[in-house]
VMD Tcl script that draws the C-alpha trace (Angstrom):
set ca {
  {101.11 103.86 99.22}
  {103.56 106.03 100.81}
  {106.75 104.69 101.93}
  {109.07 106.80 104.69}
  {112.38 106.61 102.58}
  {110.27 108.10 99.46}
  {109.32 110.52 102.20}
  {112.65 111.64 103.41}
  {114.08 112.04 100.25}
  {111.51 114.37 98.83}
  {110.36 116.41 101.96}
  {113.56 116.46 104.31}
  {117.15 117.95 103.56}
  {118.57 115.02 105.71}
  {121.56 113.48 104.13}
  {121.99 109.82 103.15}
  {123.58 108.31 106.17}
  {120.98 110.51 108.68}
  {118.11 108.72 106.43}
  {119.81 105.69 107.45}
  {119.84 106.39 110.68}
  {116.23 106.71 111.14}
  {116.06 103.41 109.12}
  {117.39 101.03 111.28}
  {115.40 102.85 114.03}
  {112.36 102.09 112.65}
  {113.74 98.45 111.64}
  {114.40 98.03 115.57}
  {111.47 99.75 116.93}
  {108.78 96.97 117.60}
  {111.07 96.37 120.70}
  {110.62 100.20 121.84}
  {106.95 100.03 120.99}
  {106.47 96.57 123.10}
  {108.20 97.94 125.70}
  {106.57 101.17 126.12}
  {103.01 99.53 125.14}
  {102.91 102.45 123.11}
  {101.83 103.76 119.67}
  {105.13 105.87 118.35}
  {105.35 108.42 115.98}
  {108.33 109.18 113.68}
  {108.30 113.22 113.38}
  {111.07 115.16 111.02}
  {111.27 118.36 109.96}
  {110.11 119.48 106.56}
  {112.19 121.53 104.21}
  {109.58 123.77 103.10}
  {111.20 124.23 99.74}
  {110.63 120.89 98.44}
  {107.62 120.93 99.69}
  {105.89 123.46 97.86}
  {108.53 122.73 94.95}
  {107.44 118.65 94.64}
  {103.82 118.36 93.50}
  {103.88 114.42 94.10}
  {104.14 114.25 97.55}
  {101.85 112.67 99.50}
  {98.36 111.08 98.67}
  {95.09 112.31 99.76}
  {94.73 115.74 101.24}
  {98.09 115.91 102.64}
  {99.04 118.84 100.93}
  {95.64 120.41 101.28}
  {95.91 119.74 105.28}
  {100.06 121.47 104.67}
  {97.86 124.65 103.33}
  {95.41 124.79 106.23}
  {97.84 124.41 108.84}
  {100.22 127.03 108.06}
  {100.33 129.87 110.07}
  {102.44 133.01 108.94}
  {105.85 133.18 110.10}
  {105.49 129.85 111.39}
  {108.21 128.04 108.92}
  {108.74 124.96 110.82}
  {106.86 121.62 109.85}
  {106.88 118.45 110.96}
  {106.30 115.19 108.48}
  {104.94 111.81 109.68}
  {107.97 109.74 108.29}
  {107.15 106.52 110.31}
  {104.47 104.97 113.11}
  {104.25 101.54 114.19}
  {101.48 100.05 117.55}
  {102.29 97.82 119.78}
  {102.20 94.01 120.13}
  {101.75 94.39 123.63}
  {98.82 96.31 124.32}
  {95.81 98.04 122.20}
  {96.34 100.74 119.78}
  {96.00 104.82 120.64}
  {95.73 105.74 116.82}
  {92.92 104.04 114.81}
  {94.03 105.94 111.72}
  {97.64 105.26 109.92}
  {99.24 109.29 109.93}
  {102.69 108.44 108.03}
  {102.62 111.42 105.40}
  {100.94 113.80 107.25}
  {102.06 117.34 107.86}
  {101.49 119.82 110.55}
  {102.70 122.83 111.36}
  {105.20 122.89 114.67}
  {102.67 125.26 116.29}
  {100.13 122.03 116.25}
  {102.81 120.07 118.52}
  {104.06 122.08 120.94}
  {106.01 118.80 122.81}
  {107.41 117.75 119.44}
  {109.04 121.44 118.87}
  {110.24 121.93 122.85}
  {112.08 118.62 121.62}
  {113.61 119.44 118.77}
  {114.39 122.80 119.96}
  {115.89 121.53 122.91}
  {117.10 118.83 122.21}
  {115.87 117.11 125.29}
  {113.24 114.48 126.29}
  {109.75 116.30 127.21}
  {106.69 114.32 128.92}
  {103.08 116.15 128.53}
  {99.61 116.45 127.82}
  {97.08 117.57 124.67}
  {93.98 117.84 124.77}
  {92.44 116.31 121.91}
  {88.88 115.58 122.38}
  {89.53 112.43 124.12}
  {87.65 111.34 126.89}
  {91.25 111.71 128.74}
  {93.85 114.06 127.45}
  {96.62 112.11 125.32}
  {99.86 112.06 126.98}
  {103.23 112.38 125.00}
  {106.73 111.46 125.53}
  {108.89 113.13 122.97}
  {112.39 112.02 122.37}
  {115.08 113.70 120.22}
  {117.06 111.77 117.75}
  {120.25 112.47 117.63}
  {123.18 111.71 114.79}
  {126.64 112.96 114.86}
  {125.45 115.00 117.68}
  {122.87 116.52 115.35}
  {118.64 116.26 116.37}
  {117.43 115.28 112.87}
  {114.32 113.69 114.01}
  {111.80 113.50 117.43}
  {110.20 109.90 118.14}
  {106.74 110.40 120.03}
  {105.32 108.38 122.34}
  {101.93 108.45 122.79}
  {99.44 106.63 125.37}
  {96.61 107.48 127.16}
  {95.58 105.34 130.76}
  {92.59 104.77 129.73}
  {93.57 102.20 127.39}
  {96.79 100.99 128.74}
  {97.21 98.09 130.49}
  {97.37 97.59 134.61}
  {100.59 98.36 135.61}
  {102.45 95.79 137.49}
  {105.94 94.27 138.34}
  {106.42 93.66 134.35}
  {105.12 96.63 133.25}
  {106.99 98.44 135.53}
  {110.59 96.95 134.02}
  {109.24 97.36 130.49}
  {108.61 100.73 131.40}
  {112.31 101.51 132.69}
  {113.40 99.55 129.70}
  {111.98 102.11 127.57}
  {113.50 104.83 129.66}
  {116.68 103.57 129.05}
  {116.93 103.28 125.31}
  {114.70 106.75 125.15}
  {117.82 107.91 126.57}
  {120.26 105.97 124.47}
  {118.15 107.61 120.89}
  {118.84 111.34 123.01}
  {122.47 110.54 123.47}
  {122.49 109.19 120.16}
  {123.66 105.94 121.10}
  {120.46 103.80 119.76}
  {120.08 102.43 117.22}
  {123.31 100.52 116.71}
  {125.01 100.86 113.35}
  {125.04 96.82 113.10}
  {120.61 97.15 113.38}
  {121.03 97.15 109.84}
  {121.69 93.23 109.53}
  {117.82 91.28 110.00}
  {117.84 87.78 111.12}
  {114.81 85.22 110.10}
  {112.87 84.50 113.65}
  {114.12 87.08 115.65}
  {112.99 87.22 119.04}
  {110.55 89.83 120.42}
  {109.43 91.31 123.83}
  {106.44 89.09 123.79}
  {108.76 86.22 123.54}
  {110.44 86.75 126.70}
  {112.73 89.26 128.05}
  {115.93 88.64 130.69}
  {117.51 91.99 131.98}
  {121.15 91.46 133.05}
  {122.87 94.16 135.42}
  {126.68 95.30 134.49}
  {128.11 92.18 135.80}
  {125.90 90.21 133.70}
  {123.59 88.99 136.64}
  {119.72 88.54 135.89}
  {117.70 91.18 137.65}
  {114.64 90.35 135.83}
  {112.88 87.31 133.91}
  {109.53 87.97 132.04}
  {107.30 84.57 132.70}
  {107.91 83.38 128.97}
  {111.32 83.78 129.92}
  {111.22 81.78 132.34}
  {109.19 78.84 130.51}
  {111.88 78.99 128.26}
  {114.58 78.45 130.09}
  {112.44 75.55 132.14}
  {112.14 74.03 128.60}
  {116.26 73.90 128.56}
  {116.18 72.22 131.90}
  {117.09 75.39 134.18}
  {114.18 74.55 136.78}
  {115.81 77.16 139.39}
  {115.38 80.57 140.61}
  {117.51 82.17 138.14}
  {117.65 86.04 139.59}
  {120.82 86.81 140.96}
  {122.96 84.19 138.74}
  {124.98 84.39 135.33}
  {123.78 82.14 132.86}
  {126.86 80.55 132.86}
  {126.33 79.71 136.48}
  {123.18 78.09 135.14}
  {124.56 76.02 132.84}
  {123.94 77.73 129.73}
  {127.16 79.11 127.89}
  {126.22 81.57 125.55}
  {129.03 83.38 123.74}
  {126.38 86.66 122.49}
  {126.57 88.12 125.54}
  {130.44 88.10 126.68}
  {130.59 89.74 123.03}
  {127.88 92.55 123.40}
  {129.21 93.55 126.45}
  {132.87 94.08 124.85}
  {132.15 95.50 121.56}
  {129.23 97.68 122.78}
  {127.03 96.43 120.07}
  {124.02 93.88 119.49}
  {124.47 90.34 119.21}
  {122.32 86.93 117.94}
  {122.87 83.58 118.75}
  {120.66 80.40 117.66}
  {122.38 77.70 120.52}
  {120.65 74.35 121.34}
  {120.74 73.19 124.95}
  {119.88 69.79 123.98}
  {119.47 68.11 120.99}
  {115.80 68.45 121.41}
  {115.85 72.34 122.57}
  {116.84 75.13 120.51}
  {116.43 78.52 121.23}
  {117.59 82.11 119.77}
  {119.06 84.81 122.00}
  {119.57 88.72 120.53}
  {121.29 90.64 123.37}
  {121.44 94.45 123.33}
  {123.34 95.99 125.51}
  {122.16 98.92 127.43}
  {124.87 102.14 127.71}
  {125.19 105.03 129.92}
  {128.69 107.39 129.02}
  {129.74 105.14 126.64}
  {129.74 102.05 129.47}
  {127.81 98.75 129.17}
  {125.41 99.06 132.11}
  {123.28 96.34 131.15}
  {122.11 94.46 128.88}
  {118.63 93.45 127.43}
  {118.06 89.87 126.23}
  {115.37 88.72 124.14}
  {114.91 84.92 124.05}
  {112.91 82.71 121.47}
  {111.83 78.79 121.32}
  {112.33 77.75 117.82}
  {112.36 74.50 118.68}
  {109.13 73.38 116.53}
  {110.23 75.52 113.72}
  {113.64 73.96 113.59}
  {112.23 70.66 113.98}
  {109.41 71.79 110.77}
  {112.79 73.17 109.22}
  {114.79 69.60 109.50}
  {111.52 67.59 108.13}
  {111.51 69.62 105.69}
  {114.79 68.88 104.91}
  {114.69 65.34 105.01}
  {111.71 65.39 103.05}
  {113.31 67.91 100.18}
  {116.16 64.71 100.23}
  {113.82 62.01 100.00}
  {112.29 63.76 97.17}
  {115.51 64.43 95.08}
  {116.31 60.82 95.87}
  {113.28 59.98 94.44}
  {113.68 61.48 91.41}
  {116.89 60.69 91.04}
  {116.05 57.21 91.54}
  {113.62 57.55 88.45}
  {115.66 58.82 86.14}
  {118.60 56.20 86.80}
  {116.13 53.75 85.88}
  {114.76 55.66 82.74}
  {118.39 55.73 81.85}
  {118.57 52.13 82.40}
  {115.45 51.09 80.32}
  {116.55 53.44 77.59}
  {120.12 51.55 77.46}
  {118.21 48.28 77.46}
  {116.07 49.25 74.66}
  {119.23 50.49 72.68}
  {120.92 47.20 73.26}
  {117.95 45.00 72.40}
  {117.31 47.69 68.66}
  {121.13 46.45 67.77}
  {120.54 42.91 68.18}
  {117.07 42.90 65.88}
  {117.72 42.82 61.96}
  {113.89 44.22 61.27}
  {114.05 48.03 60.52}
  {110.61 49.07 61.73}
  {111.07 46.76 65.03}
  {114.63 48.68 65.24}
  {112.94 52.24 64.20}
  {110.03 51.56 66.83}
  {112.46 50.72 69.94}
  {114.48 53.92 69.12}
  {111.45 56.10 69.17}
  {110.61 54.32 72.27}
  {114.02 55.06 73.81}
  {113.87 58.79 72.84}
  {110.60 59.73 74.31}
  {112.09 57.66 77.68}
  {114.95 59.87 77.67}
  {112.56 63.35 77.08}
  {110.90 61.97 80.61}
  {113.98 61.45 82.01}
  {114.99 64.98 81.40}
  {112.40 66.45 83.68}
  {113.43 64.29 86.67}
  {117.24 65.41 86.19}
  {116.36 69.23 86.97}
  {113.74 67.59 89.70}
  {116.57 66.04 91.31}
  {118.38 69.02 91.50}
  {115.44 71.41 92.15}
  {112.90 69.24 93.94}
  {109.43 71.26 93.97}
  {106.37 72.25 92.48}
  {107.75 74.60 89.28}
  {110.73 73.30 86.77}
  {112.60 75.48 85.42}
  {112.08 74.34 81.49}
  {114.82 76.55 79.76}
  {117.39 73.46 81.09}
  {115.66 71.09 79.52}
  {115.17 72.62 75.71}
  {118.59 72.23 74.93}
  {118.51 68.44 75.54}
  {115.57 68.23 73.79}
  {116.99 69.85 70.58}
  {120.33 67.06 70.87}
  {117.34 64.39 71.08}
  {116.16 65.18 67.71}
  {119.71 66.29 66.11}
  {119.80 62.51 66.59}
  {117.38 61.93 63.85}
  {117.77 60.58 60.52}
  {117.95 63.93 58.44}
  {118.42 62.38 54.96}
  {121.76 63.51 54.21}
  {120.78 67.46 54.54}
  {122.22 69.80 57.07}
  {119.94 71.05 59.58}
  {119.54 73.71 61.96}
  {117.29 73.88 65.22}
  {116.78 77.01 66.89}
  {114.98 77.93 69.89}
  {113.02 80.84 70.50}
  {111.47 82.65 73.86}
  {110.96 80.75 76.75}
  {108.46 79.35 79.45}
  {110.46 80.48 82.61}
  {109.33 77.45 85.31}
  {106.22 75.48 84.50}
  {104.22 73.41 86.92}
  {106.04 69.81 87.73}
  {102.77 67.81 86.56}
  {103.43 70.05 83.30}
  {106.89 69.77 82.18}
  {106.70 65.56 81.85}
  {103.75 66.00 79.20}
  {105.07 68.93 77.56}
  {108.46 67.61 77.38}
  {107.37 64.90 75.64}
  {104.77 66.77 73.73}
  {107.80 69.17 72.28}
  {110.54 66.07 71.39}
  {107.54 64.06 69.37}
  {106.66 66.70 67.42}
  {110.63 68.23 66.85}
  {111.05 64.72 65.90}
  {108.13 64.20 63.22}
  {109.38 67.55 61.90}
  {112.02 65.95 60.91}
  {111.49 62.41 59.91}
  {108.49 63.03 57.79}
  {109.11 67.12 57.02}
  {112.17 65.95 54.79}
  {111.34 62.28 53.75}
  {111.30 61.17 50.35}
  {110.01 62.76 47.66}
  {110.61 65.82 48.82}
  {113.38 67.62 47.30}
  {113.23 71.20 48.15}
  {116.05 73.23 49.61}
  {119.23 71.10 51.05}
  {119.16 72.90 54.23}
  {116.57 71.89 56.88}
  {115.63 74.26 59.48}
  {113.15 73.72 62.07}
  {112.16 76.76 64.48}
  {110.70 76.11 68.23}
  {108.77 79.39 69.29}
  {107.94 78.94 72.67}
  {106.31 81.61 75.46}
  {105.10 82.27 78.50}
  {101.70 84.08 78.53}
  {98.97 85.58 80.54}
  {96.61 82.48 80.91}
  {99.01 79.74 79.77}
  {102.14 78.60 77.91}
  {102.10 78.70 73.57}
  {104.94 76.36 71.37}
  {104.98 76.95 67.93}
  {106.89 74.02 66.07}
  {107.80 75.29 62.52}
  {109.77 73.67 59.64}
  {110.91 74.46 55.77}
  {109.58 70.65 54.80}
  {107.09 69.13 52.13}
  {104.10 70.82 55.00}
  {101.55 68.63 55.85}
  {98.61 67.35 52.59}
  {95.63 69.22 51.94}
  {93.24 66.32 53.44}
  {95.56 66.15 56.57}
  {93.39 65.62 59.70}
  {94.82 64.93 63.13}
  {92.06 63.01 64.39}
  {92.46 60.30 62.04}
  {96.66 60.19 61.81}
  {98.13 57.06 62.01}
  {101.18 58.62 62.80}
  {102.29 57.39 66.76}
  {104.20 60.59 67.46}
  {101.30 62.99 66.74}
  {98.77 60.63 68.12}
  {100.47 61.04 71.51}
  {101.43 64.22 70.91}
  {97.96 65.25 70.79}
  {96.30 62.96 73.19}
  {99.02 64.58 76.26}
  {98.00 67.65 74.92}
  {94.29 67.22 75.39}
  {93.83 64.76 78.05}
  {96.72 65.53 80.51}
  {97.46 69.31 79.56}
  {94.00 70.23 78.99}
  {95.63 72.64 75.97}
  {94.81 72.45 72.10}
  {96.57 71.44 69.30}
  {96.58 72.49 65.87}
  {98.01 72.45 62.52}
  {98.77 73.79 59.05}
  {101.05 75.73 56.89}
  {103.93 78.34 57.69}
  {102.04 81.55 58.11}
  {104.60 83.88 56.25}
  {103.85 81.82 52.95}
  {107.35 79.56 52.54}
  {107.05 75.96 52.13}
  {106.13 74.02 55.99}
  {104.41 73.35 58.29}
  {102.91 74.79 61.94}
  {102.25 72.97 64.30}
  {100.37 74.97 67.80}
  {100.12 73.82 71.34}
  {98.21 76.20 73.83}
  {98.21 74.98 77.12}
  {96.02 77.00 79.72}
  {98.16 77.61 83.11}
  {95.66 76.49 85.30}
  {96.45 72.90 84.08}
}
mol new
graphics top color blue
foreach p $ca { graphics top sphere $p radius 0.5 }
foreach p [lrange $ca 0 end-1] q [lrange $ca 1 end] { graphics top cylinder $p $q radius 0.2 }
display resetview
């Protein structure tokens, strides 16, 4: 694909800030396009020298159709840096043309442009039932032409022309003239705003003293929405009742404004003003006017429902919390050490649970980010009994986010077997090395998520089999893995030879 700033910088000699110019041009131009109901065309001048110096420019037969096109002493050419259609009427161009060169002797309106430095209006013949008609603009930047905008239509496809039409038209006129005197686009055009408003949305034209001359019918059905039921030409919006503070300011600083205001707490609508100069005066202004008021209201359920959510799980893990504290309490009142051993393993694998729902109650949504939770994990089984030894824990790789219906399982999943590592790795009789070291390698992979559990213990005996373990933790360890994870589990020694054991999740991502 061939993007127009890739374009500029390796076919034009235009410097940084002219490259930005024609930037926020084409970042503004839907408007000119809607207004004009128009195709337009983006044409700059190639510096030959890169072109025949840069063999990557382009795709297709661009540089093929550069070689056919020249013409001997004919230097100038003309790239295709940008084109955008219309939302407002059909198409002229079936074919996308951005990266295309031609020689200036192929458009004769775009050169009397550029050479002049004026706007031109004419016709080409171009095998069309109706010869194409052209508008050609010059771009101008610190009083420099560094770029002609084309506008091209042909009747025949157009639509009826009619009071609306007509303004649109004169509209386009307007700013055609403002790109000439190199007053459009506005250096603040940079800035984007979510939902902004477009012609199609509805369109108020104000005179100098900020009078409406002209309300486009969706215009008008908004402003019926925010209770303004009468005739509005000839009146300020102020003297309508609706106070809105973008236009006093586009008017004074000479720039664009955008305002999200709510007429009632049940209508809110966004208003981007542009006003429209002549000799460095505000003549005019433009202002484009949107409803949001379903996508606010969308934007405020969703809101309430992100809340109730984080509530939710916030709710959940108080009352893990609270369940784990009972079953601490009710372990120091029991003088049995398997009843007091089987409440504490209870308690942990609570708390792993409650884990998840902390960074849900934070981060309500449908992926978890599971790098928050490891380290807790790795304090739940520092907790353990490690027979006097000192151990280490360390944590390898991560999983980046994981589904929500995931992380519960797997958290769980990871803290029963860190845990077994180290109860049974380093029981009695084993009496290798002092220091106990247990190694969590866990990634993130193509199809799925891998943890690798390894320790430095006694390793697991010869007959080992899962299936038949009557140990609790890897009994559930290997049941969440299978039945809610959908992953496999296996085991055996530490590949590199040492004294241990491995223990293997694979969980596929689709689960």
């Amino acid at each position: 694909m061939t993007y127009p700033a890739d374009l500029a910088r390796e076919l034009t000699s235009l410097e940084s800030e002219a490259r930005s110019h024609l930037e926020r041009l084409m970042s503004t131009w839907p408007l000119l396009s809607d207004l004009s109901f128009s195709d337009l065309i983006l044409h700059v001048p190639v510096d030959n020298l890169s072109l025949t110096s840069n063999e990557s420019v382009g795709s297709g037969g661009n540089r093929d159709a550069f070689a056919r096109r020249s013409h001997p002493g004919d230097e100038l050419h003309f790239v295709v840096l940008g084109q955008i259609r219309p939302a407002t009427s059909q198409t002229f161009f079936e074919h996308d043309l951005i990266g295309q060169i031609y020689a200036a002797g192929e458009l004769p309106l775009v050169r009397e442009s550029w050479e002049k430095g004026i706007i031109v209006f004419g016709e080409l013949d171009e095998g069309r039932e109706e010869p194409t008609r052209y508008q050609c603009i010059p771009v101008r930047w610190n009083n420099e032409v560094i770029a002609v905008l084309s506008r091209a239509w042909s009747p025949l496809i157009g639509r009826k022309t009619g009071g609306l039409e007509r303004t649109y038209l004169t509209l386009f006129a307007r700013f055609a003239q403002m790109i000439a005197d190199g007053v459009f686009p506005f250096v603040t055009d940079d800035d984007t705003f979510e939902d902004a408003p477009r012609v199609g949305d509805g369109v108020i034209v104000l005179d100098h003293l900020k009078h409406i001359i002209f309300a486009s019918p969706n215009a008008v059905n908004a402003l019926h929405r925010m209770g303004i039921m009468s005739s509005v030409t000839g009146s300020t919006l102020t003297e309508l009742g609706l106070r809105v503070e973008a236009i006093d300011v586009a008017y004074t600083k000479h720039l664009p404004v955008i305002e999200e205001f709510e007429r009632r707490p049940d209508v809110i609508a966004i208003l981007r003003c542009i006003p429209l100069i002549e000799d460095a005066n505000v003549v005019g202004a433009v202002l484009l006017i949107r409803d949001v008021t379903d996508l606010r209201r969308r934007d405020r359920l969703l809101l309430s429902k992100d809340a109730a959510i984080r509530e939710v799980h916030h709710r959940v893990k108080n009352n893990l919390q609270t369940i784990s504290s009972l079953l601490r309490l009710q372990s120091r009142r029991l003088n049995d050490n398997a009843a007091k051993q089987a409440l504490s393993e209870a308690e942990r694998r609570i708390a792993a649970i409650a884990l998840v729902h902390e960074i849900l109650a934070r981060e309500p949504g449908d992926q978890v980010p599971f790098g928050e939770i490891m380290p807790a994990l790795i304090r739940l089984a520092r907790d353990g009994e490690f027979h006097g030894r000192e151990v280490t824990i360390e944590c390898e790789g991560s999983l980046g986010e994981v589904p929500a219906e995931v992380a519960t399982p797997l958290a769980v999943v990871i803290a029963e077997l860190t845990q077994n590592a180290v109860e049974h790795a380093f029981a009695e009789p084993f009496t290798g090395l002092p220091h106990v070291k247990i190694n969590l390698a866990i990634d993130a992979i193509r199809n799925g998520f891998v943890v690798e559990v390894i320790d430095n213990g006694m390793g697991f005996p010869d007959d080992f089999d899962i299936e038949k373990t009557k140990s609790l933790g890897l009994s559930i360890a290997r049941d969440l893995v299978c039945s809610q994870l959908s992953g496999e589990l296996s085991i055996g020694g530490r590949k590199d030879g040492i004294n241990g054991a491995s223990v293997v999740i694979v969980i596929p991502r689709s689960s």
